[in-house]
C-alpha positions in Angstrom: 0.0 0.0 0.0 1.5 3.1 -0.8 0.0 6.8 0.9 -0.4 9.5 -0.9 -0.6 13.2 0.9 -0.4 16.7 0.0 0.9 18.4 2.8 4.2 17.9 5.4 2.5 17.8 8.3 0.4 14.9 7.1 2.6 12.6 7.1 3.7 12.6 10.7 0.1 12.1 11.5 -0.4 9.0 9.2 2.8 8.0 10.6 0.8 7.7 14.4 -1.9 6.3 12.8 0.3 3.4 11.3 1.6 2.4 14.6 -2.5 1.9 16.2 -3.4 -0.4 12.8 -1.1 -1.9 11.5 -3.8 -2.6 8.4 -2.4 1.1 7.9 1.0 0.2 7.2 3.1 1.3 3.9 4.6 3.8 2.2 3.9 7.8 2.7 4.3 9.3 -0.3 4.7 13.4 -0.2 3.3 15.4 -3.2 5.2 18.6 -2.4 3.8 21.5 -4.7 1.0 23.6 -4.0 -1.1 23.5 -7.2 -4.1 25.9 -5.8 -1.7 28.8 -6.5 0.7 29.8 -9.7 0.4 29.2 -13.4 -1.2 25.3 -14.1 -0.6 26.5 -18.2 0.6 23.3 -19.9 1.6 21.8 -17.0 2.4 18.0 -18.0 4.9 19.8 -20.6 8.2 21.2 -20.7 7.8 25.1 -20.5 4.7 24.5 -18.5 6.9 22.8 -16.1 9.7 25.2 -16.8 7.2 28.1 -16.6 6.0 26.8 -13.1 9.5 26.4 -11.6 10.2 30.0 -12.9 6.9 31.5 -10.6 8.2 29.9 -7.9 11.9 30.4 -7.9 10.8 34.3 -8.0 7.9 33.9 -5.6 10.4 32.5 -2.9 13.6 34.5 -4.1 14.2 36.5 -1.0 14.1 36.2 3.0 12.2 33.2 4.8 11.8 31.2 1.5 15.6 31.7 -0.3 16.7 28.7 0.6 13.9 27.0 -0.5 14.1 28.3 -3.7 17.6 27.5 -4.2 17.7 24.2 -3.0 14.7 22.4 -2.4 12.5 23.5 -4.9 10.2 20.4 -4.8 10.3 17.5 -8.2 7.1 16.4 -7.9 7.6 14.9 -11.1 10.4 12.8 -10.1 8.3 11.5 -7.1 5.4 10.5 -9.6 8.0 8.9 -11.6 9.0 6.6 -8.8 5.5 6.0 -7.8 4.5 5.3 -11.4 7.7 2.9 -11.8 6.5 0.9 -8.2 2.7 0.5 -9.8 3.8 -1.2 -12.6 6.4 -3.6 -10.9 3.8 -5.0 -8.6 0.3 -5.6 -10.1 -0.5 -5.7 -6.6 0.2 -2.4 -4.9 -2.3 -0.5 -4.4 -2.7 3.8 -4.4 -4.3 5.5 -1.5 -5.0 9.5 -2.2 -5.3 10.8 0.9 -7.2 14.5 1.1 -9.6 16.6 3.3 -11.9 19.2 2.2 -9.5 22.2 1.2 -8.2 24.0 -2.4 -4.8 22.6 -1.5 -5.3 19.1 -1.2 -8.1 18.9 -4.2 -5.7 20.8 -6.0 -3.4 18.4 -5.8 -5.8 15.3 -6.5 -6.3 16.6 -10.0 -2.4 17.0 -10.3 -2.2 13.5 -9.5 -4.8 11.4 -11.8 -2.9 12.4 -15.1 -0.4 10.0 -14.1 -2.2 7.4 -12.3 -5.2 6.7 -14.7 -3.7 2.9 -16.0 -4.3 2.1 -12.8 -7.9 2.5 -12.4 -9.5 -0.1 -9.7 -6.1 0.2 -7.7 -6.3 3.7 -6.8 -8.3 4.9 -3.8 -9.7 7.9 -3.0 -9.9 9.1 1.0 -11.9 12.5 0.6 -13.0 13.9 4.2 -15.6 15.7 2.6 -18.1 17.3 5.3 -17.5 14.3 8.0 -17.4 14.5 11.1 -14.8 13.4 13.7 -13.7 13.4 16.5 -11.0 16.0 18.3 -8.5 15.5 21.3 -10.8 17.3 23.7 -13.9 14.7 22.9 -15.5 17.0 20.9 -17.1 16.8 17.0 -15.3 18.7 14.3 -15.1 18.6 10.5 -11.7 19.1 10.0 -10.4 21.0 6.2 -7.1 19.5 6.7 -5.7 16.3 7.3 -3.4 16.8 10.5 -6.2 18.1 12.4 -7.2 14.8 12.9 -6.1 12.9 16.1 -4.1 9.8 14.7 -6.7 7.1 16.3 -9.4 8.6 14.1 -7.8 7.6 10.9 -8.7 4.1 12.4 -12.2 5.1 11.2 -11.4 7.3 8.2 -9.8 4.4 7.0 -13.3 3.1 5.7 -14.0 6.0 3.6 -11.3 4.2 1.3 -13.3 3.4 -2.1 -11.7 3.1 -5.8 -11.5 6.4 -7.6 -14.3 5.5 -10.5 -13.7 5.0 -14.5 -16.0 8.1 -14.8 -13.8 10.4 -12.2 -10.8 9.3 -14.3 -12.6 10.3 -17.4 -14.3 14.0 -16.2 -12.0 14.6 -13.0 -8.2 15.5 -15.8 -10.7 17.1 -18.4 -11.7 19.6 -15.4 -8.2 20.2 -14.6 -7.2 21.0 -18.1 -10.4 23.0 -17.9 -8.6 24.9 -15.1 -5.2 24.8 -16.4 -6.4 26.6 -19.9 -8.1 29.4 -18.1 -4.5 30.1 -16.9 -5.1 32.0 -13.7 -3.2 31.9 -10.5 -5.4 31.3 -7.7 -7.6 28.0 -7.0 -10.5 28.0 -4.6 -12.7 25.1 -3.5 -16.4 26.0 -4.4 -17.6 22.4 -3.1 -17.3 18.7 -3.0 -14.4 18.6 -5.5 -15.3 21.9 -7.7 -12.6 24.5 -8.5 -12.7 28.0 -9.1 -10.3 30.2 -10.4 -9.1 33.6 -9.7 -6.5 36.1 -10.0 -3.3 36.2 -8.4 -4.3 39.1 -6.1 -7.1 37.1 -4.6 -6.1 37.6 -1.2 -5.1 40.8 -1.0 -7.5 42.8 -0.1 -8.2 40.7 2.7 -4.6 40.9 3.6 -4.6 44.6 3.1 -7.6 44.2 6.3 -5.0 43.2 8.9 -2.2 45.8 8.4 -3.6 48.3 10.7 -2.5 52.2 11.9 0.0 50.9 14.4 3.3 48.9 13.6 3.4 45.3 13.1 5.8 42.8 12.5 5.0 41.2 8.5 4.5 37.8 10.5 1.7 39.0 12.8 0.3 40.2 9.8 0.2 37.4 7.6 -0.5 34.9 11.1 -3.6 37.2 11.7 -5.1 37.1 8.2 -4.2 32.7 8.3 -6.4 32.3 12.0 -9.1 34.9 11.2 -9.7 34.8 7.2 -12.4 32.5 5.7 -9.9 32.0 2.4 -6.8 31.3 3.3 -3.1 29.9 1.3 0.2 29.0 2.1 2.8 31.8 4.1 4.8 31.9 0.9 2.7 32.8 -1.3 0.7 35.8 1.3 5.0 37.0 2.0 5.4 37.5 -1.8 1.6 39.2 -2.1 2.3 41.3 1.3 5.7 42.5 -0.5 3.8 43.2 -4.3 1.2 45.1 -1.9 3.5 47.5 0.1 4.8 48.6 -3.8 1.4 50.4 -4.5 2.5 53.2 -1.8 0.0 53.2 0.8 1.9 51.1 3.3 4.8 52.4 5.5 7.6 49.9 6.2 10.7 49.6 8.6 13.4 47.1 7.8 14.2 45.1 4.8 10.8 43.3 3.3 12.5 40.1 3.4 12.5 37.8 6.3 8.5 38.0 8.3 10.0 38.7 11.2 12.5 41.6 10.0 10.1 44.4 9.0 7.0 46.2 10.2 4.0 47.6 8.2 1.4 50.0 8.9 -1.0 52.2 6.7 0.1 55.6 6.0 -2.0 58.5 7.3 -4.9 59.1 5.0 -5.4 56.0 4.0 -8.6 54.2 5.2 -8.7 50.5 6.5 -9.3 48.0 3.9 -12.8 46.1 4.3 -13.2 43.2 3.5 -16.4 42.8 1.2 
């Protein structure tokens, strides 16, 4: 059995899980790339790939995210290689796509199938979608992201496991070119598995909300807008969008816009707070 998640912290939790059932047990594979942001254009070819890689390196070219950048910008493609390679030596493994109710992880799952559709009837879908479980403190949730889930719930999420169907594998990559065609850089989840697309500024003016009349570290900024905002995306990508933001002028700033933690923002005098509509 080999795993299949979309985000880092995922894994550790699947890891827990493994040790309470062992019926859990096999390989965590880590689909690094955040595909609900950034250009999907011609992705399964060369310059799209290229193209991709290019957003990114200059997304995550200075402060928090440089090294990143430089040195582990994630190969996906690689990893699908090696999982595709692993299918086809043993008839008998099987795929399990983990993913909970979120842009990220959905994003992801239409990533995914391009690669995996010979396999159809050995790959399995887990999607928490609207289910309830059950938190550390004995109360319900419905968690949007796998690691909110306490590892002996898996136990039970486990049984969601059902074979991703010869019609998803038909409609599900035609939606995704869909997407990819429209070539915008901002994915949203509408619902169950639909996608909607916007521009890369998507967030801003919500972002714009939390930088206030008084001095605030970049971090506060960006952690306020990720525990308060309905719509929310990756630190990376809201560093990059606070820095394009703070170009338009109405933004004061003290330090170097690089690392979160190394410069303030406030708004300038005169300019009224952003509201979020």
């Amino acid at each position: 059995m080999i795993h299949i998640v979309f985000n880092e912290a995922d894994t550790a939790v699947l890891e827990k899980a493994m040790e309470l059932d062992e019926t859990l047990q096999g390989k965590i594979v880590l689909v690094k790339d955040d595909y609900s942001v950034g250009p999907v254009w011609n992705i399964y070819l060369g310059d799209g790939v290229a193209a991709r890689k290019n957003w990114w390196a200059q997304v995550l070219s200075e402060g928090d995210y440089s090294r990143k950048a430089e040195d582990e910008m994630a190969d996906d493609y690689k990893t699908v290689a090696e999982l595709v390679g692993a299918l086809r030596r043993n008839p008998d493994e099987v795929l399990w796509i983990w993913a909970a109710q979120n842009n990220h992880d959905v994003s992801g799952y239409y990533w995914l199938l391009h690669f995996v559709k010979e396999f159809q009837g050995r790959v399995f879908i887990l999607y928490l979608n609207n289910l309830p479980f059950i938190n550390e403190k004995g109360n319900i949730f419905y968690p949007s992201w796998l690691h909110t889930i306490p590892p002996k719930e898996f136990i039970k999420a486990k049984k969601l496991a059902r074979p991703i169907t010869l019609s998803e594998f038909e409609t599900d990559p035609d939606e995704w070119i869909r997407l990819c065609n429209e070539n915008k850089g901002v994915r949203m989840l509408e619902g169950g598995k639909k996608l909607v697309q916007y521009d890369y500024d998507f967030y801003d003016a919500d972002l714009k909300h939390y930088i206030t009349k008084d001095w605030q570290k970049a971090g506060r900024v960006i952690s306020q807008f990720l525990s308060k905002n309905k719509h929310t995306t990756g630190e990376a990508y809201l560093l990059w969008r606070l820095r394009v933001i703070l170009n338009e002028g109405a933004y004061e700033v003290q330090g170097e816009a690089k690392n979160r933690k190394d410069f303030e923002v406030k708004r300038k005098s005169g300019v009224t707070e952003q509201v979020n509509e």
